[in-house]
C-alpha positions in Angstrom: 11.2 -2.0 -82.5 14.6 -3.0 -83.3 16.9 -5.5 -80.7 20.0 -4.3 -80.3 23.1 -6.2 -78.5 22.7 -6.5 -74.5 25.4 -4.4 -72.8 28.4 -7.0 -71.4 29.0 -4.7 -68.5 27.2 -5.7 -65.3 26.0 -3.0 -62.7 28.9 -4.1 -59.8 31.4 -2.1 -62.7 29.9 0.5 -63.8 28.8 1.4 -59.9 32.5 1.0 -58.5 33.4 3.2 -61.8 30.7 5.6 -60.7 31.7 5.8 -56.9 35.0 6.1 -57.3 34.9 9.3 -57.1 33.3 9.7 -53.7 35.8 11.4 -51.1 33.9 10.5 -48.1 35.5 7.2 -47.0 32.2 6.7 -44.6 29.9 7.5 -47.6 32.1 5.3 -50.0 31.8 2.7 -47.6 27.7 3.1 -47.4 27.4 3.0 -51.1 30.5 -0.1 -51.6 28.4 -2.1 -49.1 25.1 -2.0 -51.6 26.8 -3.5 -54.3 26.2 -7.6 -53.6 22.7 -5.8 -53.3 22.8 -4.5 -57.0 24.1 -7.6 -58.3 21.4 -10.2 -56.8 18.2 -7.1 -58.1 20.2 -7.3 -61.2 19.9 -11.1 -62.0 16.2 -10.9 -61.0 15.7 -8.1 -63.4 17.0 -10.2 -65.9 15.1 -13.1 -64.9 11.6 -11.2 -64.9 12.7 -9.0 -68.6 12.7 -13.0 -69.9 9.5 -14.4 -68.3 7.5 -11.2 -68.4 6.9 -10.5 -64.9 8.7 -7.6 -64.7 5.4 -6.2 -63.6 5.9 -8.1 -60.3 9.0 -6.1 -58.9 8.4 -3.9 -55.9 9.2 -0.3 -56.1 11.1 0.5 -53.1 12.7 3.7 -52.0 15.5 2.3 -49.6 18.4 -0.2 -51.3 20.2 -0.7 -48.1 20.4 0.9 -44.9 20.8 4.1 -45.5 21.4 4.3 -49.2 18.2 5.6 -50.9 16.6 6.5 -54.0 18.3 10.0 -53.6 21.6 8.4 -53.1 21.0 6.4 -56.6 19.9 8.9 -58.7 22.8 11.5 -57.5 24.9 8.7 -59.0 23.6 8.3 -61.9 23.1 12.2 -62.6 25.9 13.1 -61.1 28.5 9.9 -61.4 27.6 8.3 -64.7 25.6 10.5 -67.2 27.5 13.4 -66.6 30.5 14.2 -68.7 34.4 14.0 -67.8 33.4 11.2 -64.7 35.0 7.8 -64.6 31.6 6.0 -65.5 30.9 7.6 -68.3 32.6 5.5 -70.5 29.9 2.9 -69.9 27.2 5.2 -70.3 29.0 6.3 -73.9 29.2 2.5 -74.7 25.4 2.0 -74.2 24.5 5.4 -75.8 26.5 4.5 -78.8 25.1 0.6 -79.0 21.8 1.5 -81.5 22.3 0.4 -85.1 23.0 3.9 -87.2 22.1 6.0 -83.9 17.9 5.6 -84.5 16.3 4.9 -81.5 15.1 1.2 -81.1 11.7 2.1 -79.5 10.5 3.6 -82.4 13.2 3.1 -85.0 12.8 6.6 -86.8 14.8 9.0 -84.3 18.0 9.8 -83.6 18.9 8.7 -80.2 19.4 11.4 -77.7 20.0 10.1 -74.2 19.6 6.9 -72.2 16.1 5.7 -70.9 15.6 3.7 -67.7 13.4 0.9 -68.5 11.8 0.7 -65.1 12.1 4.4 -64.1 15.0 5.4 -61.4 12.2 7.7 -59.8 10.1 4.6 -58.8 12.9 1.6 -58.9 16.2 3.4 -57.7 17.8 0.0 -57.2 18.4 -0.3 -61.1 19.8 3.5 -61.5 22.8 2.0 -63.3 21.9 -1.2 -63.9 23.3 -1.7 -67.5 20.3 -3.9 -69.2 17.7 -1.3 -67.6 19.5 1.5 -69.9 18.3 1.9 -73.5 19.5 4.3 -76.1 16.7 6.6 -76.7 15.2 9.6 -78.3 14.0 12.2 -76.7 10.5 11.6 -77.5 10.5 8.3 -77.0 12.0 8.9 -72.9 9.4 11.9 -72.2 6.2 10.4 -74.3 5.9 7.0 -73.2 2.4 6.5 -71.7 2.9 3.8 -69.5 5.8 4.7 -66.8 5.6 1.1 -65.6 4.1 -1.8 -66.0 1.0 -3.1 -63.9 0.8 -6.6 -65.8 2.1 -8.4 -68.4 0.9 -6.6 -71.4 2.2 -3.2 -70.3 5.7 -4.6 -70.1 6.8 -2.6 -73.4 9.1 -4.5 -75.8 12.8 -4.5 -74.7 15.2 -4.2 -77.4 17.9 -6.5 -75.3 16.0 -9.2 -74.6 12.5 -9.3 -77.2 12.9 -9.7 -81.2 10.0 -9.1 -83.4 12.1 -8.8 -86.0 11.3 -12.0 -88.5 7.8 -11.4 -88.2 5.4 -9.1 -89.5 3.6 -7.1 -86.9 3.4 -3.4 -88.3 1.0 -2.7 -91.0 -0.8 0.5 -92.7 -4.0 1.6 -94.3 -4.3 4.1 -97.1 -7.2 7.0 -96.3 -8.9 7.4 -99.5 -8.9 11.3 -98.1 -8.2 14.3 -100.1 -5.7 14.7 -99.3 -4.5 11.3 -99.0 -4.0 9.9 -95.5 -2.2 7.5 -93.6 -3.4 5.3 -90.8 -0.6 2.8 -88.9 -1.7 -0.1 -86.7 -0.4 -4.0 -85.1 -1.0 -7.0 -87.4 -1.3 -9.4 -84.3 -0.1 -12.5 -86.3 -1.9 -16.0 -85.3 1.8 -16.9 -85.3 2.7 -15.3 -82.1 1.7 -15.9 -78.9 -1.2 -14.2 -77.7 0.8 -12.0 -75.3 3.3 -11.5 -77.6 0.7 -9.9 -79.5 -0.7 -7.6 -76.7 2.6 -6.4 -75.7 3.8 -5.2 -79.1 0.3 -3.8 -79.4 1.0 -1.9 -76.0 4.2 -1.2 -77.3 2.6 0.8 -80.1 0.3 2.8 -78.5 2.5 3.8 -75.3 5.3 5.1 -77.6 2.3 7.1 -80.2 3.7 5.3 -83.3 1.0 5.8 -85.6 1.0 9.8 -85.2 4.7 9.9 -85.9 4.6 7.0 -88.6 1.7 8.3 -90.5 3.2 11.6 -90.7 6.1 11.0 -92.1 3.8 8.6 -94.3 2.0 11.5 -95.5 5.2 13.6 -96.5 6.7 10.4 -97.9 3.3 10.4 -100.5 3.9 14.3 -101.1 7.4 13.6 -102.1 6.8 11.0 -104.8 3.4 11.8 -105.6 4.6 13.3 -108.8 6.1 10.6 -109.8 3.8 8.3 -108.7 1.6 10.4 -111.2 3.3 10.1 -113.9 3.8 5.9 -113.6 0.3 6.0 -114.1 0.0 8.0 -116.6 2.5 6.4 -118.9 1.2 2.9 -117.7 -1.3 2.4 -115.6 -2.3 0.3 -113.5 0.2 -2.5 -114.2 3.3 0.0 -114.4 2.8 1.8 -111.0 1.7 -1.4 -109.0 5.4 -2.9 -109.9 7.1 0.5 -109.3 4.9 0.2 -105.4 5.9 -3.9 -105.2 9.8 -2.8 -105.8 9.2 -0.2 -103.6 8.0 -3.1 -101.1 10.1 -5.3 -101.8 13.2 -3.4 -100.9 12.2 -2.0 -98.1 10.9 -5.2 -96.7 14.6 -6.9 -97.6 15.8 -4.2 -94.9 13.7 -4.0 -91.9 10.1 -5.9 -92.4 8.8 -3.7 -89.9 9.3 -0.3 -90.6 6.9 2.4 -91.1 8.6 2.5 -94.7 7.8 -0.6 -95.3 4.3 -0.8 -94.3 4.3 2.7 -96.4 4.7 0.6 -99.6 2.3 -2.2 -98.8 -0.4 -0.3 -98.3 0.1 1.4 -101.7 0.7 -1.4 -103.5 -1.9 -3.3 -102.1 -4.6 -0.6 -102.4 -6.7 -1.1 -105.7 -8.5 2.1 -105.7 -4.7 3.8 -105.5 -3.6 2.2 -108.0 -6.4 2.2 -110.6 -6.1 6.1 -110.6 -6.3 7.3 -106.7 -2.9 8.4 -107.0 -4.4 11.2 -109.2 -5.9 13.0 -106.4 
């Protein structure tokens, strides 16, 4: 996962922005009056993303007298993700906010939409809450296996607020297969803390980052195989190890955690590979 930069709009902006545009002055009124409402489930939010109890918040229908979960999400559909309204600047801003458009949940895609960290369906109040919307793919959004979390370690990895960048957590196996296979999986590092560990693990399997990792794993092989093949052939062992390290070692200098990354290692670290595997 990659942290990207926390949105500095707050939710009472980008909700005027989106209501503005509500003719009914009774309605307007309705929907005005939830706003010191917003703002208060908006620092908790916060509060919980940093001490992991996120899991704790209610899920509640009704956000204030008769503004509803109906009433948010027609706000968000209709008032902020939808093109040519006043609010969706903001959702542009956040959209656009991913390093070189990849989505940060898996960091391979191209992002395609926002996802609601806590769902709108199940937590209304944060519809438009700026830190509950990610720039996403649209695998990531649809596939994720856990809608929300029930404790702790289900809380997946938020790329505002959690960096797991420094560290390495994502590592790969080489399938002495024919043909050659790949299987990815979560180095839970004694350096982290134990539910660190369990999220980032949760984080793996909820968002099915070893299917897509060791695919493109596989066509990654296929494409250099050839000259993988011919490293070893001109100098064995030795030769194609340092090609692998370099490989490694660049990758590594970029992002320490992708699948890329992890690609390399588990070549260059895989004896039977390199004393002729590579053959295959």
């Amino acid at each position: 996962m990659k942290k990207i930069k926390k949105p500095e709009i707050k939710v009472k902006q980008v909700f005027t922005d989106c209501i503005s545009i509500v003719r009914n002055p009774i309605y307007k009124q309705q929907l005005t009056n939830c706003i010191d409402t917003l703002e208060a489930a908006e620092t908790d939010l916060e509060n919980k993303i940093t001490g992991n109890t996120v899991h704790e918040i209610a899920q509640n229908e009704v956000i204030l007298g008769t503004i509803v979960k109906e009433d948010m999400e027609k706000v968000y559909n209709d008032r902020m993700s939808k093109k040519g309204t006043p609010a969706r600047d903001h959702y542009n801003t956040i959209f656009l906010s991913a390093p070189n458009g990849k989505c940060p949940f898996c960091s391979q895609r191209i992002v395609k939409t926002l996802d609601h960290y806590l769902p709108k369906s199940k937590y209304p109040i944060f519809a438009v809450t700026p830190i509950n919307l990610i720039p996403c793919c649209s695998d990531c959004n649809k596939d994720k296996l856990v809608d929300y979390p029930t404790s702790q370690e289900e809380e997946t990895l938020h790329p505002y607020f959690d960096d797991v960048e420094n560290e390495v957590w994502l590592k790969a196996k080489l399938l002495q297969t024919n043909p050659i296979g790949f299987e990815y999986y979560v180095f839970p590092s004694p350096n982290r803390a134990d539910l660190l560990n369990r999220r980032i693990l949760n984080h793996f399997n909820s968002f099915g980052l070893n299917k897509l990792y060791s695919v493109h794993a596989i066509e990654e092989l296929e494409n250099n195989k050839q000259h993988f093949k011919k490293l070893f052939a001109n100098g064995g062992y030795d030769l194609l190890r340092a090609h692998l390290k370099d490989g490694f070692d660049s990758r590594s200098s970029v992002n320490l955690n992708s699948w890329q990354t992890a690609f390399y290692c588990a070549l260059y670290e895989d004896e039977w590979f390199c004393n002729g595997g590579v053959m295959i």
